[in-house]
PDB file of N, CA, C and O in Angstrom:
ATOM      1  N   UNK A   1     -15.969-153.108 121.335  1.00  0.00           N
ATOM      2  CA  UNK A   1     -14.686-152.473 121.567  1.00  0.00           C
ATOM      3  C   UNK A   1     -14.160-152.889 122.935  1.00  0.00           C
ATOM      4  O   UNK A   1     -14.735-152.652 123.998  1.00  0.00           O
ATOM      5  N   UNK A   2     -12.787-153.658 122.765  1.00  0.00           N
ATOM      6  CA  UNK A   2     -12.060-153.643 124.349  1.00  0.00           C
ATOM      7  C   UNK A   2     -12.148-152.463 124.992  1.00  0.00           C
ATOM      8  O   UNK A   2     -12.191-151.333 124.505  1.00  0.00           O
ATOM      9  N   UNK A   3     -12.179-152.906 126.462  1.00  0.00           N
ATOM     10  CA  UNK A   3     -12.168-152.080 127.828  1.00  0.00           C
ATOM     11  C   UNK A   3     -10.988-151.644 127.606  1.00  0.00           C
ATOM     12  O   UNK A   3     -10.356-152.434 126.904  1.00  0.00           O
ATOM     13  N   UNK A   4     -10.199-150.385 128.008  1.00  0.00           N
ATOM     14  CA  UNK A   4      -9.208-149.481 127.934  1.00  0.00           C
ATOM     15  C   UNK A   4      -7.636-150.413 128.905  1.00  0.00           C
ATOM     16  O   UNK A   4      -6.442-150.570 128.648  1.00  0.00           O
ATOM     17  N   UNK A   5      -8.710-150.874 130.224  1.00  0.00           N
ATOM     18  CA  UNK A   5      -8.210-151.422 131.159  1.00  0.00           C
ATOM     19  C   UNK A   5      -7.272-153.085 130.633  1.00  0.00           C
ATOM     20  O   UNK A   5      -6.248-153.546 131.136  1.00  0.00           O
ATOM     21  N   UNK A   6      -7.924-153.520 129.732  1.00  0.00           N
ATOM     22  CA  UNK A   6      -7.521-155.129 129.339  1.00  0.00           C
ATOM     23  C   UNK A   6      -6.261-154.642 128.308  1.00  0.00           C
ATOM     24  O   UNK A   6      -5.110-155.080 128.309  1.00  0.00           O
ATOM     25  N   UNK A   7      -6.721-153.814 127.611  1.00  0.00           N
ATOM     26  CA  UNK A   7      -5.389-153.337 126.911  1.00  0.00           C
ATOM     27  C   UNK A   7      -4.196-153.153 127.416  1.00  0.00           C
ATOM     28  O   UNK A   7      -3.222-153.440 126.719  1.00  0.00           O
ATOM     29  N   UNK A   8      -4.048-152.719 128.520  1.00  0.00           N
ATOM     30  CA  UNK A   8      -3.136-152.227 129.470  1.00  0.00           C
ATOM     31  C   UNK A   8      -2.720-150.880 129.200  1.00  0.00           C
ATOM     32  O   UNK A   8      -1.558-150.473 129.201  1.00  0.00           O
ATOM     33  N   UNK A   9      -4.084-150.019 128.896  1.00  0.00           N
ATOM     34  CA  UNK A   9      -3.915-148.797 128.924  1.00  0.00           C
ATOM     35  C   UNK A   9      -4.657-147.882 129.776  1.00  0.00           C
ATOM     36  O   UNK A   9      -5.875-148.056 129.799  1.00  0.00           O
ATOM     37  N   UNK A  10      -4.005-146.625 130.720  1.00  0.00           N
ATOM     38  CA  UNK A  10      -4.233-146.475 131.482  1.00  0.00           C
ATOM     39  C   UNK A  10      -4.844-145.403 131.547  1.00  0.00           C
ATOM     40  O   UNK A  10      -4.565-144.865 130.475  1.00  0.00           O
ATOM     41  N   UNK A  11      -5.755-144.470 132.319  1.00  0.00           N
ATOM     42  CA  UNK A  11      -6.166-143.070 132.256  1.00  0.00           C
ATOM     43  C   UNK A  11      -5.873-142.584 133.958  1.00  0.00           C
ATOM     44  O   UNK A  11      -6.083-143.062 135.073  1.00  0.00           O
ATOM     45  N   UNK A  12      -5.304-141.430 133.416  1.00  0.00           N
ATOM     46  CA  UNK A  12      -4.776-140.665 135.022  1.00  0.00           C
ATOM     47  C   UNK A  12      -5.554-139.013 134.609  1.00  0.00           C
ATOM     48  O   UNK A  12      -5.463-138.406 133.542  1.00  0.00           O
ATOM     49  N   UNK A  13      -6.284-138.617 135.835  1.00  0.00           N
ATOM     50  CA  UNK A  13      -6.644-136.942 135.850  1.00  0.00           C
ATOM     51  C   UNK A  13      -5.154-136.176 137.010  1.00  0.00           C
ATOM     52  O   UNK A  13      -4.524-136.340 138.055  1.00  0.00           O
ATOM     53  N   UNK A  14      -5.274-135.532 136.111  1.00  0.00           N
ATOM     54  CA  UNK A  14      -4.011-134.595 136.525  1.00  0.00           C
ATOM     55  C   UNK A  14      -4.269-133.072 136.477  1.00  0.00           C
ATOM     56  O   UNK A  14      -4.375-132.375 135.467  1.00  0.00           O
ATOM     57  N   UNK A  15      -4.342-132.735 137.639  1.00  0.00           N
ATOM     58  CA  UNK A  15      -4.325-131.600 138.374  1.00  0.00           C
ATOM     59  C   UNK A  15      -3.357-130.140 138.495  1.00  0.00           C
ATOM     60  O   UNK A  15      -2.211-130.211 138.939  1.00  0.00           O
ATOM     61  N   UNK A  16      -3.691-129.412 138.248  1.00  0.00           N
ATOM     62  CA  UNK A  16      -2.629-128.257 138.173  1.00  0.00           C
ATOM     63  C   UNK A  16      -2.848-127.295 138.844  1.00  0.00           C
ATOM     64  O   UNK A  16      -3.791-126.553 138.572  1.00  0.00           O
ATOM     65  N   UNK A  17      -1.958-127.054 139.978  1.00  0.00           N
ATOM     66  CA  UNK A  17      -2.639-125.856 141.657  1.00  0.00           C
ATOM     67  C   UNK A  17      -2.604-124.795 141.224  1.00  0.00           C
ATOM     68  O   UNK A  17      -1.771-124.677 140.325  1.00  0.00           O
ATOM     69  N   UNK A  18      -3.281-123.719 141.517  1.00  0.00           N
ATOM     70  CA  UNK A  18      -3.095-122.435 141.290  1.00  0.00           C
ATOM     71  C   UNK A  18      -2.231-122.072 141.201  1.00  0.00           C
ATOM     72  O   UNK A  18      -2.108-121.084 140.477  1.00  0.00           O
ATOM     73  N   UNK A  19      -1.144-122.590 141.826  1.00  0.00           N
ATOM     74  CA  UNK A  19       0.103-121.519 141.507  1.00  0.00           C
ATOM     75  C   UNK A  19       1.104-121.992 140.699  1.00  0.00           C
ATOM     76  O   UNK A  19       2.213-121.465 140.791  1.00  0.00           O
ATOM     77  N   UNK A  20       0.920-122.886 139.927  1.00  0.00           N
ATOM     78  CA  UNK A  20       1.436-123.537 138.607  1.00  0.00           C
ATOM     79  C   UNK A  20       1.017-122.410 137.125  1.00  0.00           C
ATOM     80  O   UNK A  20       1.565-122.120 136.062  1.00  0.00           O
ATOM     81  N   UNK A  21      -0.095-122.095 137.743  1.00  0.00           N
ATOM     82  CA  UNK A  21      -0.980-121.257 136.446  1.00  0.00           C
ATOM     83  C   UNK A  21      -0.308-119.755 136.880  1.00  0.00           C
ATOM     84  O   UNK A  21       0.232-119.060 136.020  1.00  0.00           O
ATOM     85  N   UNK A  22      -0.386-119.384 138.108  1.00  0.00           N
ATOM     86  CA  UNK A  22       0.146-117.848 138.682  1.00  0.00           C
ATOM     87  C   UNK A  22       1.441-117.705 138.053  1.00  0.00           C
ATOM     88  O   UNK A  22       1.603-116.603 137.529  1.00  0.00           O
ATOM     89  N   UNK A  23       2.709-118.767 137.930  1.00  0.00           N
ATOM     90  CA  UNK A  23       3.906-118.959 137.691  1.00  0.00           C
ATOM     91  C   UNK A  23       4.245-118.809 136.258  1.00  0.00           C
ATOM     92  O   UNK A  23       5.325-118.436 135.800  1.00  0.00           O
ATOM     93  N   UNK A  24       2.863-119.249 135.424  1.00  0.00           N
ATOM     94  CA  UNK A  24       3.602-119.215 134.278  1.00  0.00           C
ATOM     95  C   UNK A  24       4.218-120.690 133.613  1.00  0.00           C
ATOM     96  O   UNK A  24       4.726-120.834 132.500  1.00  0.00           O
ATOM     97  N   UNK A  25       4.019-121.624 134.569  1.00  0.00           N
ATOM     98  CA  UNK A  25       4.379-123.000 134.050  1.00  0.00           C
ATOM     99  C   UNK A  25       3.929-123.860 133.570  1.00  0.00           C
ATOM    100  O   UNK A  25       4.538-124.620 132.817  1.00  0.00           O
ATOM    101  N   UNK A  26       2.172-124.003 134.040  1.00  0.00           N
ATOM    102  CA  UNK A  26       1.596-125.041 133.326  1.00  0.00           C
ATOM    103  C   UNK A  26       1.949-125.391 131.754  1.00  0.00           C
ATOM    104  O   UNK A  26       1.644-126.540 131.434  1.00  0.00           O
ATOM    105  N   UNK A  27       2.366-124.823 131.035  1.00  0.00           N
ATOM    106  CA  UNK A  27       2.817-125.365 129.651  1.00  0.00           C
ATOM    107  C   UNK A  27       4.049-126.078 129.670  1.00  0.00           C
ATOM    108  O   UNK A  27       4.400-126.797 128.734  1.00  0.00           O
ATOM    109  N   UNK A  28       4.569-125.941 130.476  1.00  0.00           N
ATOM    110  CA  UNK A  28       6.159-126.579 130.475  1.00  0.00           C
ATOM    111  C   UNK A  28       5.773-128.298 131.290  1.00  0.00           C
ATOM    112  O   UNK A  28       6.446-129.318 131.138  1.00  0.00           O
ATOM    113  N   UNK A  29       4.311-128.126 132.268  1.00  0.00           N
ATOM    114  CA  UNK A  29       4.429-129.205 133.189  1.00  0.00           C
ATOM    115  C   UNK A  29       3.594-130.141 131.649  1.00  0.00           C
ATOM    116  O   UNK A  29       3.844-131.322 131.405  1.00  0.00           O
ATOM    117  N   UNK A  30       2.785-129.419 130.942  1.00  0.00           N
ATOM    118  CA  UNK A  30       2.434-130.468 129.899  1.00  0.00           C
ATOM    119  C   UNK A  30       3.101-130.859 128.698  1.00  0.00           C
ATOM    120  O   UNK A  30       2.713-131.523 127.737  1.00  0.00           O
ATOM    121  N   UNK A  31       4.144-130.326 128.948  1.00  0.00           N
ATOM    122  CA  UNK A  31       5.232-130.671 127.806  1.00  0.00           C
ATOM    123  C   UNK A  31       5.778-131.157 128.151  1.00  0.00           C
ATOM    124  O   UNK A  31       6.739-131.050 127.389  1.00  0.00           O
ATOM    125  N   UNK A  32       6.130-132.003 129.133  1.00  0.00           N
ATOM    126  CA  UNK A  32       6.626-132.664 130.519  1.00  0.00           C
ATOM    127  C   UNK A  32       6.414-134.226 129.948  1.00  0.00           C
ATOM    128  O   UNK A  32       7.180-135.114 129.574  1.00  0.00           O
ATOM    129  N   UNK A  33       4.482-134.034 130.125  1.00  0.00           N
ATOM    130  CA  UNK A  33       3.787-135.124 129.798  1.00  0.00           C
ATOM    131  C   UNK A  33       4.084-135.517 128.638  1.00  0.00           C
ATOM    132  O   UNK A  33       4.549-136.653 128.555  1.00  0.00           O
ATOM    133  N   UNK A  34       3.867-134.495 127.046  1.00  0.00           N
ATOM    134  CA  UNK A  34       4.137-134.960 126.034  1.00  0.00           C
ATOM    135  C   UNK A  34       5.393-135.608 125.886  1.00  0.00           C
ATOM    136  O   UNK A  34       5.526-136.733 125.404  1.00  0.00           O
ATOM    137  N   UNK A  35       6.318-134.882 126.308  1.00  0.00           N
ATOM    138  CA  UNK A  35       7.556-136.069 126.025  1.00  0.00           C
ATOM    139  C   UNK A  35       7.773-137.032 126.792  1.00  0.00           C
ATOM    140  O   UNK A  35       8.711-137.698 126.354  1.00  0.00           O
ATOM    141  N   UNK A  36       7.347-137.447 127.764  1.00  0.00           N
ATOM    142  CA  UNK A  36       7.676-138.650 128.316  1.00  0.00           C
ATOM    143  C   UNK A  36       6.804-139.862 127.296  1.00  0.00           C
ATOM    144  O   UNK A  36       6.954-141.033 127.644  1.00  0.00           O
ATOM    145  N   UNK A  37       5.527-139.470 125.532  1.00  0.00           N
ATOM    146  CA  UNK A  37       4.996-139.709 125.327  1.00  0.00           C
ATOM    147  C   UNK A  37       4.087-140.271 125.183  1.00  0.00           C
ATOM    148  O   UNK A  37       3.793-141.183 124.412  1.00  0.00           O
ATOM    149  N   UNK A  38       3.198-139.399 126.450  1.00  0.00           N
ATOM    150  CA  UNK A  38       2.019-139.753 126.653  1.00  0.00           C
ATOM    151  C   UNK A  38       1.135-138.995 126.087  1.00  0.00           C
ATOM    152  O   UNK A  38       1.654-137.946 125.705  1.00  0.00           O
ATOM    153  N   UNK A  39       0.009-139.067 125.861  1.00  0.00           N
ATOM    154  CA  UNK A  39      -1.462-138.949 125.015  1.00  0.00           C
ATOM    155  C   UNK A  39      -2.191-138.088 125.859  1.00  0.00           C
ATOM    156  O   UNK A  39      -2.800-138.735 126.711  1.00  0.00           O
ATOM    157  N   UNK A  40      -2.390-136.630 125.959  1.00  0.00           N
ATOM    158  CA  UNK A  40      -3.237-135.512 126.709  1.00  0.00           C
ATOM    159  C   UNK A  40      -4.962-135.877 125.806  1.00  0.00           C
ATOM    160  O   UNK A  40      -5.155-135.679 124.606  1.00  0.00           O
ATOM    161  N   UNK A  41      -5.534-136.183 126.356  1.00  0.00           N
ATOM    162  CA  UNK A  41      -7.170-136.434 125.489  1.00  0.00           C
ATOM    163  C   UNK A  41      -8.109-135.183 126.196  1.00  0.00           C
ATOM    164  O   UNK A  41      -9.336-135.127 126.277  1.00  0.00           O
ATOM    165  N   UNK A  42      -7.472-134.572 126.496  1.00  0.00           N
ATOM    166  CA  UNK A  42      -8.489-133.504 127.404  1.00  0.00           C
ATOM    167  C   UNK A  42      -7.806-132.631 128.300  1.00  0.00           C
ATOM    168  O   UNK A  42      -6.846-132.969 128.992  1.00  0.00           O
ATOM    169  N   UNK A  43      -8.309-131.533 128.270  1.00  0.00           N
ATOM    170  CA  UNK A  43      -8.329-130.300 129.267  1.00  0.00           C
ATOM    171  C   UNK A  43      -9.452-128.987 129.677  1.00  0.00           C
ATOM    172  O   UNK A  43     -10.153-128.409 128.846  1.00  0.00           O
ATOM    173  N   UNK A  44      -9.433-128.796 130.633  1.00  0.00           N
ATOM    174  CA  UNK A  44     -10.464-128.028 131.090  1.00  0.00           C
ATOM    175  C   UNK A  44      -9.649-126.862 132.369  1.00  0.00           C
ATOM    176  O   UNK A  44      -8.652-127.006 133.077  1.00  0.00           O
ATOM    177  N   UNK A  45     -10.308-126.108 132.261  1.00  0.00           N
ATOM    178  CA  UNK A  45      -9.688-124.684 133.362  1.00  0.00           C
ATOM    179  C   UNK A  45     -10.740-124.745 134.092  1.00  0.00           C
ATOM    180  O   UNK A  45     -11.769-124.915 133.438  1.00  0.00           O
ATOM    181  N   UNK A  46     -10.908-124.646 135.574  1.00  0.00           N
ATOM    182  CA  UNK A  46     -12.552-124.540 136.223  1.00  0.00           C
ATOM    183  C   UNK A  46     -12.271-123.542 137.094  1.00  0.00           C
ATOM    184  O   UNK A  46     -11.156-123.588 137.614  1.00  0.00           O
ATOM    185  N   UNK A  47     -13.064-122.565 137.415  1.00  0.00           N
ATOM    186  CA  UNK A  47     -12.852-121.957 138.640  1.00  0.00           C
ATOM    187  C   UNK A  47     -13.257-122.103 140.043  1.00  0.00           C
ATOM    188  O   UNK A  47     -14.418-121.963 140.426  1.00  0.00           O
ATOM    189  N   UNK A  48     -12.168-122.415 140.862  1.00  0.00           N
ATOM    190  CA  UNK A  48     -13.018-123.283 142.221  1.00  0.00           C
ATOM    191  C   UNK A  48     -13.582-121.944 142.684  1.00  0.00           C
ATOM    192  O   UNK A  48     -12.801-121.123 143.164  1.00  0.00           O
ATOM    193  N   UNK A  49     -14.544-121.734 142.604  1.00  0.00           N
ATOM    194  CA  UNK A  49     -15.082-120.572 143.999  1.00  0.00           C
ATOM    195  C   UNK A  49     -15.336-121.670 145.342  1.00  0.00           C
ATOM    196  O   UNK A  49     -15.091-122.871 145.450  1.00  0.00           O
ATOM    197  N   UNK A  50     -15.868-120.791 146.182  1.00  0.00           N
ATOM    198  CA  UNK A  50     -15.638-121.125 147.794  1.00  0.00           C
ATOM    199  C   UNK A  50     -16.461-122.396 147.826  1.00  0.00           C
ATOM    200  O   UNK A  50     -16.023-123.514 148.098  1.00  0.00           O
ATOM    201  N   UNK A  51     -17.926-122.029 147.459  1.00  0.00           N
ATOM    202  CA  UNK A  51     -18.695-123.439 147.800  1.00  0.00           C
ATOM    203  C   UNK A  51     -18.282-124.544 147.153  1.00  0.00           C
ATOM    204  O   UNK A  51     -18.293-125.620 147.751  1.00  0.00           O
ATOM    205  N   UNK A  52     -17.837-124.451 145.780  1.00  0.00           N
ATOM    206  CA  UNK A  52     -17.098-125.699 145.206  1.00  0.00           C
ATOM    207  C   UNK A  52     -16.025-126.129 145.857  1.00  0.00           C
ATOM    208  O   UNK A  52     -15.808-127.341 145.840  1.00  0.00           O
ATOM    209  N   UNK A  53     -15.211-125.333 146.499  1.00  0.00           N
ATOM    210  CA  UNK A  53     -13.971-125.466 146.895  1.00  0.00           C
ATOM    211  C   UNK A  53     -14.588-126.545 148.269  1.00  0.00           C
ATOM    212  O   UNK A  53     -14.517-127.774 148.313  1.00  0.00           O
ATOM    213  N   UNK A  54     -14.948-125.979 148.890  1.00  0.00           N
ATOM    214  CA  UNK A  54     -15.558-126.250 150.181  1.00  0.00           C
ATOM    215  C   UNK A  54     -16.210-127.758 150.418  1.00  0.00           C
ATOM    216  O   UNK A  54     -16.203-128.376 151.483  1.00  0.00           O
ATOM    217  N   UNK A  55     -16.766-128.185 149.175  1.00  0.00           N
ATOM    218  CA  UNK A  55     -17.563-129.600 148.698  1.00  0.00           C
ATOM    219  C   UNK A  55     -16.034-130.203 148.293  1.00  0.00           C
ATOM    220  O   UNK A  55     -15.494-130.845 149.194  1.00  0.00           O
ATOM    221  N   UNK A  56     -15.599-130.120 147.556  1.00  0.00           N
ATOM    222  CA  UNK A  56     -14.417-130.772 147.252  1.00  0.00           C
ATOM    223  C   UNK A  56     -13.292-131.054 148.448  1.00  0.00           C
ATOM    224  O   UNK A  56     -12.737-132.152 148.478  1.00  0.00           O
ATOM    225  N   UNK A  57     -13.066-130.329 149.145  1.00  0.00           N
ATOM    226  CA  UNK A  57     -12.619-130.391 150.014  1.00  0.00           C
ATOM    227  C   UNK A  57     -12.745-130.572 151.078  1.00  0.00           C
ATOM    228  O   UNK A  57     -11.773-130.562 151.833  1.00  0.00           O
ATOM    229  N   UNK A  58     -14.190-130.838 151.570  1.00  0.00           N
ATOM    230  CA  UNK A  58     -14.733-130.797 153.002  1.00  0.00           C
ATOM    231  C   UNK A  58     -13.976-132.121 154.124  1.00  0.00           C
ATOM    232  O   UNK A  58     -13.786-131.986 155.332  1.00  0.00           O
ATOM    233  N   UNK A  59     -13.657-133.333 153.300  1.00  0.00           N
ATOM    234  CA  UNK A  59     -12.446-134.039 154.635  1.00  0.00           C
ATOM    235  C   UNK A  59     -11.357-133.216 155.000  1.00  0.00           C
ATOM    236  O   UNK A  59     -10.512-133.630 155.794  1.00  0.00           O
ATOM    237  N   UNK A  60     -11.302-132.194 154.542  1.00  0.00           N
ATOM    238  CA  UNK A  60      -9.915-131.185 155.187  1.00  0.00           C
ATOM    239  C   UNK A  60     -10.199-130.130 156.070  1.00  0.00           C
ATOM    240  O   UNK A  60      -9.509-129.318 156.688  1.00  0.00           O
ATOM    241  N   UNK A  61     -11.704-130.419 155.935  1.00  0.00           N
ATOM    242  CA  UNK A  61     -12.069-128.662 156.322  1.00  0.00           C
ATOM    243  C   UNK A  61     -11.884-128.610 158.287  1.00  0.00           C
ATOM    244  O   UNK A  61     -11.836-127.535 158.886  1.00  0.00           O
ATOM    245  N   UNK A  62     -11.797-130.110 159.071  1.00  0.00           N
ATOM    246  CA  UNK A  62     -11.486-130.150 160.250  1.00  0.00           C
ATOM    247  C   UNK A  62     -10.143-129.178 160.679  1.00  0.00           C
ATOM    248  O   UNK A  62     -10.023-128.387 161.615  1.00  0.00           O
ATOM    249  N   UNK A  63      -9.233-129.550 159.656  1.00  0.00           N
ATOM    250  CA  UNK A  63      -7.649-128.853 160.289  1.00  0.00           C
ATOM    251  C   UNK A  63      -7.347-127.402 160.236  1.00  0.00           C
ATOM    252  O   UNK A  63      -6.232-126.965 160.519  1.00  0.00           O
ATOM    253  N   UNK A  64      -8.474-126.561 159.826  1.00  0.00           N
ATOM    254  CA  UNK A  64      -8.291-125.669 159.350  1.00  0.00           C
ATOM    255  C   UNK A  64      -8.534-124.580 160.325  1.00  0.00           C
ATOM    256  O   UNK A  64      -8.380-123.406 159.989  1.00  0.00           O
TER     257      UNK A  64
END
């Protein structure tokens, strides 16, 4: 099976901040995606608690 990449097809992770979900919008930002018609192959909800947050983020954690 061709590489995804030679096809000239692309994969992007896309992110949705907390306050997209607080708002009430995330469905509108992926209906966004669908019509510009692109292909959603996945979704997941995670909950950052602190230490995850903290690992994920730790090049930021200087300015803080």
């Amino acid at each position: 099976m061709a590489n995804p990449s030679e096809l000239g097809i692309e994969r992007t992770l896309v992110l949705l901040k907390p306050d997209a979900l607080a708002r009430g919008i995330a469905g509108r930002i992926i209906t966004r995606f669908e019509d510009s018609a692109l292909k959603i192959v996945g979704t997941k909800m995670k909950h950052m608690d602190a230490d995850f947050t903290r690992k994920h983020y730790f090049d930021l954690e200087a300015y803080s």
